[in-house]
C-alpha positions as CSV (number, residue, x, y, z in Angstrom):
1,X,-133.2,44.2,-168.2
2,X,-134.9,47.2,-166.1
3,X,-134.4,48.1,-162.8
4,X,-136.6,46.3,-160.3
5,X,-136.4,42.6,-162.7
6,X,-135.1,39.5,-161.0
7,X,-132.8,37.7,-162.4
8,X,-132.6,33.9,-161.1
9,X,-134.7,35.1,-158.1
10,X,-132.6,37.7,-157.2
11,X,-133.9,41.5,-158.0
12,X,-131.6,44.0,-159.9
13,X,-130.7,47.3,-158.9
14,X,-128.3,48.2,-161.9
15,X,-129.6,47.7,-165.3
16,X,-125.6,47.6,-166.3
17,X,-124.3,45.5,-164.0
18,X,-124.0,41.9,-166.0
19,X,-123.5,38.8,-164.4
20,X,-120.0,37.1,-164.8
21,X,-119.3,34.6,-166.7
22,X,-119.4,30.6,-165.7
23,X,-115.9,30.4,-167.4
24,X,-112.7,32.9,-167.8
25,X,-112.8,34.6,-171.0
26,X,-109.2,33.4,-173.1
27,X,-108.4,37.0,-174.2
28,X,-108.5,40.2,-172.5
29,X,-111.4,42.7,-173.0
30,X,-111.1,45.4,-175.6
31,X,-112.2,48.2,-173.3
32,X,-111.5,49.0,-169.9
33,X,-114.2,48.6,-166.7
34,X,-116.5,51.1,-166.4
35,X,-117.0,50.9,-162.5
36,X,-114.4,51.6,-159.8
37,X,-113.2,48.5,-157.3
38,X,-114.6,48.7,-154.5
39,X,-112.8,50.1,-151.7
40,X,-111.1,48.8,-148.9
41,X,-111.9,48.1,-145.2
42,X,-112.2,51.1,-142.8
43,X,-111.3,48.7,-140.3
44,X,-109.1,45.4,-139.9
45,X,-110.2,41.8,-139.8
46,X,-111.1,40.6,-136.2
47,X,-109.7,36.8,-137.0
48,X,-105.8,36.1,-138.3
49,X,-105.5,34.7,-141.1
50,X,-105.5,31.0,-141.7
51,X,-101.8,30.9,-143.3
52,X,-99.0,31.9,-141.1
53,X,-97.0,35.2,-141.7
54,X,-94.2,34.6,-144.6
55,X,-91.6,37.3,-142.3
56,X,-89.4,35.1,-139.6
57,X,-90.0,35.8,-136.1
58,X,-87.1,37.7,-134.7
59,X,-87.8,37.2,-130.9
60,X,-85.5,35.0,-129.1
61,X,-85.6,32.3,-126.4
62,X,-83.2,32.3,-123.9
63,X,-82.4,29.3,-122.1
64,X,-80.7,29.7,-118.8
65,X,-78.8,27.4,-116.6
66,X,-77.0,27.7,-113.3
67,X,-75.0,25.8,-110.9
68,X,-72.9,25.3,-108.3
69,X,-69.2,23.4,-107.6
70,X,-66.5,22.8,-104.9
71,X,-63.2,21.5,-105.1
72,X,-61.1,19.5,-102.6
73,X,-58.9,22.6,-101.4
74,X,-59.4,25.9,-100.1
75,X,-59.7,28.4,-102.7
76,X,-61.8,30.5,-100.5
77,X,-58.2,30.9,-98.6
78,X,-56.7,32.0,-101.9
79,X,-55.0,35.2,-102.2
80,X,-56.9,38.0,-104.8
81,X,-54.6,37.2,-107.3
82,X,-54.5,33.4,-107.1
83,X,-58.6,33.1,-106.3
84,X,-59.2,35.4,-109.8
85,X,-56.4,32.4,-111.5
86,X,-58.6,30.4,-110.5
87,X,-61.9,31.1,-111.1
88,X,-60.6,32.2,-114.6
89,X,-59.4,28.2,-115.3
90,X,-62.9,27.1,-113.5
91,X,-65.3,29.6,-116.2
92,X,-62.9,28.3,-119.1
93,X,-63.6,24.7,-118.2
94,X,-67.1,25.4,-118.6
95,X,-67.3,27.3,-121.2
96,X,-65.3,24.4,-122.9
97,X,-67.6,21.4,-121.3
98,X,-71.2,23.4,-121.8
99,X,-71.1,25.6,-124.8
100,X,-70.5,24.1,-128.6
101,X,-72.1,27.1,-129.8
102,X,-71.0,30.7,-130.5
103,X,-74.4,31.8,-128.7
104,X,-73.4,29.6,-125.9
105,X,-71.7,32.1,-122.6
106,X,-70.4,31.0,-119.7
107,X,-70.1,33.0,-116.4
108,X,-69.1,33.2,-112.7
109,X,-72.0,34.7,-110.4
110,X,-70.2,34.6,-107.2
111,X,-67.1,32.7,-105.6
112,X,-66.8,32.0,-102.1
113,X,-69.7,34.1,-101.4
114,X,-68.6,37.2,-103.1
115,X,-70.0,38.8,-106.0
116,X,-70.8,42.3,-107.9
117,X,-73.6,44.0,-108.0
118,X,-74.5,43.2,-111.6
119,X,-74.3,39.5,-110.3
120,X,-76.1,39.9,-107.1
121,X,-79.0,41.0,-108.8
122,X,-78.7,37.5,-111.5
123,X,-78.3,35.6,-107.8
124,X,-81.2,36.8,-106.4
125,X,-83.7,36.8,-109.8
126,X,-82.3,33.6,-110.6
127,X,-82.8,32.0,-107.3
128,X,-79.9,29.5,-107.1
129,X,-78.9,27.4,-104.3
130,X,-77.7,28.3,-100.7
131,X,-74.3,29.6,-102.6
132,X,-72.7,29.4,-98.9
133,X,-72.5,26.2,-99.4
134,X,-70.5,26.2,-102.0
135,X,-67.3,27.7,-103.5
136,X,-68.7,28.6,-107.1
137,X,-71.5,29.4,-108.7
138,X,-72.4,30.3,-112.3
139,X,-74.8,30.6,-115.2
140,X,-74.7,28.9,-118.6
141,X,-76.8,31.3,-121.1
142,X,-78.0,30.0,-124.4
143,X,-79.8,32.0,-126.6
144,X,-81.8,31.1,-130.2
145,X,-84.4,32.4,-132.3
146,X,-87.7,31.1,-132.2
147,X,-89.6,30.1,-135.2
148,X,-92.0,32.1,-133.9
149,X,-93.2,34.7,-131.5
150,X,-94.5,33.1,-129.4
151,X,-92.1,30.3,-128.9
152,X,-94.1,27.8,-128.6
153,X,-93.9,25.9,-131.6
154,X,-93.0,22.2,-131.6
155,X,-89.7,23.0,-133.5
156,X,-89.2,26.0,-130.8
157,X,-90.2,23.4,-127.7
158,X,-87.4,21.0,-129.5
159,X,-84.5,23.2,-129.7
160,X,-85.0,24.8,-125.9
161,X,-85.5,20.9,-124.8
162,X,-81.9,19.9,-126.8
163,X,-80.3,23.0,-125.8
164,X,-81.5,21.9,-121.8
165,X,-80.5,18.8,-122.3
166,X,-76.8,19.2,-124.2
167,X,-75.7,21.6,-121.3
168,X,-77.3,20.2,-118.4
169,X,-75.9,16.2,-119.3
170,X,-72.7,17.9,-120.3
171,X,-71.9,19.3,-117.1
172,X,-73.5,16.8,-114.8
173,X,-71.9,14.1,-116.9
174,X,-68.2,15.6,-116.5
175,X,-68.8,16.6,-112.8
176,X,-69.6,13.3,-111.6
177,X,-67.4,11.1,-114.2
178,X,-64.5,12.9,-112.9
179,X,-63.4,14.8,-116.3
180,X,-64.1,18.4,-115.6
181,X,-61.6,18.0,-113.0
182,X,-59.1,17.1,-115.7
183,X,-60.4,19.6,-117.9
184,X,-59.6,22.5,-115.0
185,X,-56.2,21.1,-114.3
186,X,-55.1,21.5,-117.7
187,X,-56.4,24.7,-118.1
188,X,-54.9,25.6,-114.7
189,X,-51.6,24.3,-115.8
190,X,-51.2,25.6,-119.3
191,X,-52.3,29.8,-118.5
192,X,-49.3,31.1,-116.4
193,X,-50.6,32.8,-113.9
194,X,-49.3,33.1,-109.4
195,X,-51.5,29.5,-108.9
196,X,-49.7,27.0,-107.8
197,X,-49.9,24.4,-110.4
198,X,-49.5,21.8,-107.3
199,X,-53.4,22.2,-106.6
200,X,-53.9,19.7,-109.1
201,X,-52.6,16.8,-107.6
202,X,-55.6,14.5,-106.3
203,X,-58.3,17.4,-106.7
204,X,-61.8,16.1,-106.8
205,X,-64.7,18.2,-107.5
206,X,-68.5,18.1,-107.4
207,X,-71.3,19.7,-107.8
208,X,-75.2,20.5,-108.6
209,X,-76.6,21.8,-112.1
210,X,-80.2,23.2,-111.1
211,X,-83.2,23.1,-113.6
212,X,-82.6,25.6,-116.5
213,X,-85.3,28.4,-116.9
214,X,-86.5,30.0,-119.8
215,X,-87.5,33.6,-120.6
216,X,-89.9,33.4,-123.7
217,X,-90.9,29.8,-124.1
218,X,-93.8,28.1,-122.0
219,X,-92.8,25.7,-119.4
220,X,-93.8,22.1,-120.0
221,X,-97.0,21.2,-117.7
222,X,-99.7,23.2,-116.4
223,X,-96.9,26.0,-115.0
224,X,-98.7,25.3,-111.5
225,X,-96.7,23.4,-108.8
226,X,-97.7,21.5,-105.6
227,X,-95.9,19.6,-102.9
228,X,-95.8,15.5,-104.1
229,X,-96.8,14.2,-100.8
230,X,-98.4,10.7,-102.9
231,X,-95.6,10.0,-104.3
232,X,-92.9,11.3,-101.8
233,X,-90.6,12.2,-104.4
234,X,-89.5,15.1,-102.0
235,X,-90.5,17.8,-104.8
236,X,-93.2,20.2,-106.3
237,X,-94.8,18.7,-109.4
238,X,-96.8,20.6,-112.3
239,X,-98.7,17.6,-113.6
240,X,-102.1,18.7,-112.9
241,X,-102.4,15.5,-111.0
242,X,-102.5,18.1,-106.7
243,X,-105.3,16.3,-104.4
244,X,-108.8,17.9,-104.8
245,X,-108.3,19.3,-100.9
246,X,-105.3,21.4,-102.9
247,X,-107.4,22.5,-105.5
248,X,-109.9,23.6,-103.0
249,X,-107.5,25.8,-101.2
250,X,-104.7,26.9,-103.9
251,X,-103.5,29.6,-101.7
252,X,-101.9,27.1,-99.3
253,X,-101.1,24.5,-101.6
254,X,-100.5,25.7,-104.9
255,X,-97.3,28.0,-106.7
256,X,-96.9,29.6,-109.7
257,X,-93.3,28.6,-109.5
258,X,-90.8,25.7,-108.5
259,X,-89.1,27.9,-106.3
260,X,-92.2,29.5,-103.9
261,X,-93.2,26.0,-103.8
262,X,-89.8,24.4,-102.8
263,X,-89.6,27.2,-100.2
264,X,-92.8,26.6,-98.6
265,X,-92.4,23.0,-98.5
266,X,-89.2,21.5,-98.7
267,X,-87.1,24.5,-96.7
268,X,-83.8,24.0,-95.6
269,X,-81.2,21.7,-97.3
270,X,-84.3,19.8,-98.4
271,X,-84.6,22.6,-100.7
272,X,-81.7,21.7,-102.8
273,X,-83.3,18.1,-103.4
274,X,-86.8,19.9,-104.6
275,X,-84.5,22.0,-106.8
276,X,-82.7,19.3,-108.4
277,X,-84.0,15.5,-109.4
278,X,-81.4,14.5,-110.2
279,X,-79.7,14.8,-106.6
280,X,-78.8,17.8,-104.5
281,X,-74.9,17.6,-105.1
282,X,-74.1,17.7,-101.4
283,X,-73.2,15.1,-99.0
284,X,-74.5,12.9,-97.0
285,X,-73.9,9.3,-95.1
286,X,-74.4,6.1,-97.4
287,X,-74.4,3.5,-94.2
288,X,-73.6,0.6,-96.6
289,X,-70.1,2.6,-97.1
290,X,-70.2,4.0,-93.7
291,X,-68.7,6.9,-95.5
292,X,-69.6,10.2,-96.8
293,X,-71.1,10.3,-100.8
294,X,-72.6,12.5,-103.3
295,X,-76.5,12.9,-103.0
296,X,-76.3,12.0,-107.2
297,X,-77.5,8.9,-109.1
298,X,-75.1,5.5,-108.6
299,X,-72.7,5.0,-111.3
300,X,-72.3,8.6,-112.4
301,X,-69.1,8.8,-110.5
302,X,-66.7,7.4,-107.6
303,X,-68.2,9.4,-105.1
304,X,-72.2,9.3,-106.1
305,X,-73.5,7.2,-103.9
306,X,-77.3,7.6,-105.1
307,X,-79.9,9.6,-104.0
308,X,-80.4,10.4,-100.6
309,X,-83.5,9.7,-98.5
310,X,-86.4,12.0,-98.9
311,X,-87.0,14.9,-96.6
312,X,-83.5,13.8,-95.1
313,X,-81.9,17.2,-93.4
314,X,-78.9,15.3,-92.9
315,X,-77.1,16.9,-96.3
316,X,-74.0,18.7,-95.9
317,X,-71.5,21.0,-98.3
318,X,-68.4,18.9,-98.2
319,X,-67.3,15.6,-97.2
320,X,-65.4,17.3,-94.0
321,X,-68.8,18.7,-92.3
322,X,-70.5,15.6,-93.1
323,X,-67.7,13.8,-91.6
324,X,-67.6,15.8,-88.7
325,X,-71.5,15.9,-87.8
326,X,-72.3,12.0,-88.5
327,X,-69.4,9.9,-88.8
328,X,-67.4,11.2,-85.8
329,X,-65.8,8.4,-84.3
330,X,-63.2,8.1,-87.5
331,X,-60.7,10.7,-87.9
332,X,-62.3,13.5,-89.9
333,X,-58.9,13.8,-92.2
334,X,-59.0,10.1,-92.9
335,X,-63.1,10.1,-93.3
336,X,-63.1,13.2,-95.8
337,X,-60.1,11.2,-97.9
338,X,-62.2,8.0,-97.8
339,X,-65.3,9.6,-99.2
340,X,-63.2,11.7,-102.0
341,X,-61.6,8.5,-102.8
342,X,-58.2,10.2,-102.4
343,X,-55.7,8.4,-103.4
344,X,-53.1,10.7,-102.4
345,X,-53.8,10.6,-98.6
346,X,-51.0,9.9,-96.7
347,X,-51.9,10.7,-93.2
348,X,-51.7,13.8,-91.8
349,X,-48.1,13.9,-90.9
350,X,-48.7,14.4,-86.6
351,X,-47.3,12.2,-84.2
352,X,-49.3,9.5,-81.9
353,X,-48.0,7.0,-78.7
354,X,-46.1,4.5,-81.0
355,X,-47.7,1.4,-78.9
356,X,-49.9,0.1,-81.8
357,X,-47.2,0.4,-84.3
358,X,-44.3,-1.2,-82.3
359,X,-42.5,1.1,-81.4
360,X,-41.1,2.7,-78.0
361,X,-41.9,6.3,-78.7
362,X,-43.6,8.4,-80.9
363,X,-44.6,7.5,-84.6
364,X,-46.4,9.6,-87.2
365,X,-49.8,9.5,-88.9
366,X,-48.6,8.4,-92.4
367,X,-47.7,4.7,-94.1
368,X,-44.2,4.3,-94.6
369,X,-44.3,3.8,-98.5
370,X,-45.1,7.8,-99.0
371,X,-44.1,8.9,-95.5
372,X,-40.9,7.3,-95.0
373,X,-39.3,5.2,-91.5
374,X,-40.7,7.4,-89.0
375,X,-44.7,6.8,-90.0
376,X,-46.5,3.6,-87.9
377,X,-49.5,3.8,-90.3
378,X,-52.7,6.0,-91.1
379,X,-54.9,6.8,-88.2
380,X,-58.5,6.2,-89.3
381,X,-60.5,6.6,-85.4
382,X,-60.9,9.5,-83.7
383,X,-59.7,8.3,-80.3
384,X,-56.3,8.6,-81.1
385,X,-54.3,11.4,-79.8
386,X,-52.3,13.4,-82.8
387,X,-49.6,15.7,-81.7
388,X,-48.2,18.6,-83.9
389,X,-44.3,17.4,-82.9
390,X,-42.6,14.7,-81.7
391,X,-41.4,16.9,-78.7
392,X,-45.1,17.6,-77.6
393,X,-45.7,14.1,-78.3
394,X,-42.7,12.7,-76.3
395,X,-43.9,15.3,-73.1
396,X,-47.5,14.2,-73.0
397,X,-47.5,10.3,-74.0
398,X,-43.7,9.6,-72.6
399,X,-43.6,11.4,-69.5
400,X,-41.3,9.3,-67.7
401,X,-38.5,9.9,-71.1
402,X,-36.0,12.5,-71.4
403,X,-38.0,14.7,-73.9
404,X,-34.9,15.5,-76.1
405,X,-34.0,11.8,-76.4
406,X,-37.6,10.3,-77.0
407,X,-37.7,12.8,-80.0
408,X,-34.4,12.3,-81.1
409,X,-35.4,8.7,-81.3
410,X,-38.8,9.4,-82.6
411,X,-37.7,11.6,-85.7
412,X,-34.7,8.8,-86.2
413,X,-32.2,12.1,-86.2
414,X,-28.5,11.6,-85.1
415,X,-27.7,14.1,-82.1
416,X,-24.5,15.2,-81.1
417,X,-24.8,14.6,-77.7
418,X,-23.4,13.0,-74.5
419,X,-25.2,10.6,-72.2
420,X,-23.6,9.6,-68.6
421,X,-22.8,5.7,-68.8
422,X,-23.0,5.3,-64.9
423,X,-22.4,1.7,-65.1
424,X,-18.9,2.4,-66.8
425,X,-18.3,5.5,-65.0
426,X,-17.7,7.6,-68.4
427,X,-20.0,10.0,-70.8
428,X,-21.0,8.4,-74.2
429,X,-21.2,10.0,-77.6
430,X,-24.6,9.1,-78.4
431,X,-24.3,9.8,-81.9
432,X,-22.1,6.6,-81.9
433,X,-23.5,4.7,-78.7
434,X,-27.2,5.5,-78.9
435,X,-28.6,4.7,-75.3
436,X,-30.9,2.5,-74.9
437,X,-32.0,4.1,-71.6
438,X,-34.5,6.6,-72.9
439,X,-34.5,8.1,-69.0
440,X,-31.0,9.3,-69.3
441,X,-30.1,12.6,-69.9
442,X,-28.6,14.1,-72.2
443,X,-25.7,17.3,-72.4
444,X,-24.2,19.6,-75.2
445,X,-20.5,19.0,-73.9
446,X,-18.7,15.8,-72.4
447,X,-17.6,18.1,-69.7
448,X,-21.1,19.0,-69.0
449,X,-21.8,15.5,-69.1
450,X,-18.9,14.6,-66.4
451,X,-19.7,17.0,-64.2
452,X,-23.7,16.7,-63.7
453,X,-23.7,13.0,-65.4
454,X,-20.8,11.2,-63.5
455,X,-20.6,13.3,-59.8
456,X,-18.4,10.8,-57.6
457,X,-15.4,11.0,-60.3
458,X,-13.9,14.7,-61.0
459,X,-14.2,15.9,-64.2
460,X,-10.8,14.7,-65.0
461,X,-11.0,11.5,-64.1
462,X,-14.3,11.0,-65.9
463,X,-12.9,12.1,-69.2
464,X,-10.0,10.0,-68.6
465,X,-12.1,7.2,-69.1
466,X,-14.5,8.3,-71.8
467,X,-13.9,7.6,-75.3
468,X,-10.7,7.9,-77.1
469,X,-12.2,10.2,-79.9
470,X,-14.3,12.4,-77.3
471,X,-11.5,12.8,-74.9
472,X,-8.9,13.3,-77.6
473,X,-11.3,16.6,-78.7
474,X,-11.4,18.3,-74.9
475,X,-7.9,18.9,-73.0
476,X,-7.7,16.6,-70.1
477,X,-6.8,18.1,-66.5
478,X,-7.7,21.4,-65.3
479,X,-4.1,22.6,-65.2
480,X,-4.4,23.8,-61.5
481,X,-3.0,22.1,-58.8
482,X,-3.8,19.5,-55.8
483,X,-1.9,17.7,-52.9
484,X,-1.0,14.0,-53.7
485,X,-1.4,13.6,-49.7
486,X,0.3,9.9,-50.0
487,X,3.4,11.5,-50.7
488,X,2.5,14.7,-49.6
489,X,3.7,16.8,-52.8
490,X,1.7,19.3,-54.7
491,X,0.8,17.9,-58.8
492,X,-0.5,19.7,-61.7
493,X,-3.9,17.8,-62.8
494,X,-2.8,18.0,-66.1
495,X,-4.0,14.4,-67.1
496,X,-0.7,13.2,-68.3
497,X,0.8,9.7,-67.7
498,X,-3.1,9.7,-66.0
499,X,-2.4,11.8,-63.1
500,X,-5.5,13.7,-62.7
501,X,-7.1,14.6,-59.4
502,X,-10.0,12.8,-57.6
503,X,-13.7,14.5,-57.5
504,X,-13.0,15.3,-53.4
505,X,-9.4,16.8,-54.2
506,X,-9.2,20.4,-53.6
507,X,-7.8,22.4,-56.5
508,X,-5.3,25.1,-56.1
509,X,-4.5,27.9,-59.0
510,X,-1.0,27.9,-58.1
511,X,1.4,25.8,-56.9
512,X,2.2,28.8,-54.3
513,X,-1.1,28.2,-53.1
514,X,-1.4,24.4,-53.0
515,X,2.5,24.3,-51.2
516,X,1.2,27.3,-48.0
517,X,-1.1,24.2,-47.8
518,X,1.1,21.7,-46.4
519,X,4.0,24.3,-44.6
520,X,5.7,21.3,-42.8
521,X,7.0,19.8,-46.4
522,X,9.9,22.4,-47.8
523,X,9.7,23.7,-50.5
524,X,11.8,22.2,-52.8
525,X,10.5,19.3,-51.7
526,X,6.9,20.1,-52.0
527,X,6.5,20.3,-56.2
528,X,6.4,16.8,-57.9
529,X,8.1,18.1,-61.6
């Protein structure tokens, strides 16, 4: 074969260069090839190649997911070292409720509105709720490795969607069912530490879990939101489903993100419902109940009393403001219990008119089977004057009542003290003889009592005739002298065989004194021994 012949059509160049064979040879050549390979590219492919890499993808996915809680009692009030006990117990309960894996982390962004710098700048990226209106916040962080860079294979959308799902139904689940109260109280009780352990008894918490973010992996939907006026479900959707007048003007109408969205739109305590759902986790009025309930599905929980309206502004942080603003005729200690489904409520302990109850003076707020014999049942309306004492409760409802006595009677509390029996012309003990004359008054001292209490008798004679045991305690007589003017003789009011003088007697020191008083009687005759 020459240069220049064709060879099935096609001309040769290379007289040397033979055609392969149709089928492998089934020994190797005796001689090596005579010709080079050929070289390789001076520049890469501009395609991948149609089989994936056999190296694993090192990038990770981080799945992030924040919320918020309140409790029942004023941690916010706590001292440093009993708010860090605290919120120590609260990040170990969920840590324990959210994470069962070693990549799972729990952590506290802020409590009671206070928070580092680190955490400020998480609070603001992140974006979380209105954390004035609540005690807690924090941030669950998950973290895996993708299968591959991207992340967004259908193995890598699985594992972000069951790492979403274990944490978010985790902690919604316990909030509302009640358990991650239980779970904080033991972990509260069993780290020593200066909290009060008594915190537990009848805590109730709730809460909101907001929608988990993630850094790598492409959100599900078109990743553009609008506001759901069609379907009023009081949120910004990414269906790809906005009105054509949106699409015509995606400046106004249209977000890149949940957040911008829910701003623009849904502002306000409306936000929190765009953010979430599954309910805000604040309060608001359930008018079936005509009490104060959890904006979270029904049946998650005691207090969830379903979703609130749409585009309601009537959501609140805690059962107490919600109380306050909208259900203001009923006693706002009584309406927050009612809604927490407290069943530790016992009144609030202050005194009211005891009218209603039965009684003649002053009862407290409380029922008697955890208050004791001085409660005339829980207040539950407003109207109802509450003192802080039975004393200020006695001045302003029982004006026309000795104040010492209506208390005395009020608190159910012996009181050694002596009432004037004007009837009987003596002073009482009332600690044995209660009066029954809430009007009288009352004196530290019998004497005190004969003097001001019983005015026409002397103080002799009045103690003469009081009871045995109080007269037998105070000497009887004053020990001076007066002029017995029927038989014109000077006597010592010494109260024996009952000689004491009369109120209108005049008494003398001596019996020098009382005898210069009547000079026409001698005297040896003047002294009655």
């Amino acid at each position: 074969i020459t240069d220049g012949d064709e060879v099935n059509g096609i001309p040769r160049t290379d007289p040397l260069q033979k055609e392969p064979t149709l089928s492998p040879t089934t020994s190797p050549t005796k001689a090596p090839s005579q010709s080079p390979t050929p070289p390789p590219s001076t520049s890469p492919t501009l395609s991948p190649s149609s089989l994936p890499s056999l190296q694993p993808s090192i990038v990770e996915e981080i799945v992030r997911t924040s919320g918020s809680l309140s409790v029942n009692s004023d941690i916010c009030g706590f001292n440093e070292d009993q708010l860090a006990a605290f919120i120590e117990a609260a990040l170990t309960s969920i840590q324990d409720i959210a994470c069962v894996t070693t990549s799972c982390i729990a952590e506290i962004l802020s409590a009671c509105g206070n928070s580092s710098a680190r955490r400020n700048r998480s609070l603001s990226s992140r974006g979380l709720q209105n954390t004035e209106a609540w005690q807690v916040a924090y941030e669950v962080t998950e973290t895996f490795i993708c299968r591959v860079a991207s992340c967004n294979s259908e193995q890598d959308t699985a594992a972000a969607s069951s790492i979403v799902d274990s944490i978010t139904d985790s902690l919604t689940t316990s909030i509302e069912s009640g358990s991650f109260v239980s779970v904080l109280s033991s972990n509260i009780m069993s780290a020593p530490s200066s909290l009060d352990a008594s915190i537990t008894t009848c805590l109730v918490a709730w809460g909101v879990v907001d929608e988990p973010t993630m850094e790598v992996a492409q959100p599900e939907g078109t990743g553009i939101y609008y506001p759901d006026w069609v379907g009023e479900s009081a949120t910004c959707l990414q269906d790809g489903q906005q009105p054509l007048h949106m699409d015509l003007d995606p400046s106004l109408w249209l977000y890149d993100s949940l957040e911008g969205c829910c701003d623009r739109y849904f502002s306000g305590w409306n936000k929190n419902k765009c953010m979430n759902k599954r309910g805000s986790g604040l309060w608001y009025v359930k008018d079936a109940t005509g009490k104060c309930a959890v904006d979270c599905e029904e049946g998650n929980g005691s207090i969830c009393g379903g979703l609130a309206a749409p585009f309601s502004d009537d959501l609140f942080a805690d059962p107490k403001s919600c109380c306050e603003s909208k259900l203001n005729w009923l006693l706002t200690e009584f309406c927050e219990a009612d809604s927490l489904g407290d069943n530790c409520y016992c009144g609030t302990g202050k005194w009211y008119r005891g009218d209603t109850a039965g009684s003649d003076v002053c009862v407290r707020d409380c029922d008697e089977s955890c208050g004791g014999s001085t409660c005339g049942g829980i207040i539950e309306h407003s109207h109802v004057v509450l003192h802080d004492s039975a004393e200020a409760c006695c001045t302003s409802e029982y004006e026309w009542m000795e104040t010492e006595l209506c208390a005395t009677r009020s608190t159910k509390t012996p009181i050694e003290k002596y009432w004037p029996d004007k009837t009987n012309s003596k002073c009482v003990n009332d600690s044995e003889t209660p009066a029954e004359d809430f009007s009288v008054s009352l004196f530290d001292t019998v004497e005190a009592c004969c003097t001001a209490g019983i005015p026409w008798l002397s103080e002799a004679a009045c103690m003469a005739t009081t009871d045995e045991d109080a007269a037998a305690a105070t000497p009887r007589g004053s020990g001076k002298y007066y002029i017995d003017w029927i038989h014109e003789r000077c006597v010592m009011d010494d109260g024996s065989d009952g000689i004491v003088a009369e109120a209108w007697d005049d008494l003398f020191d001596d019996v020098t004194a009382c005898c210069d008083s009547i000079p026409w009687i001698e005297r040896e005759d003047c002294v009655v021994m």
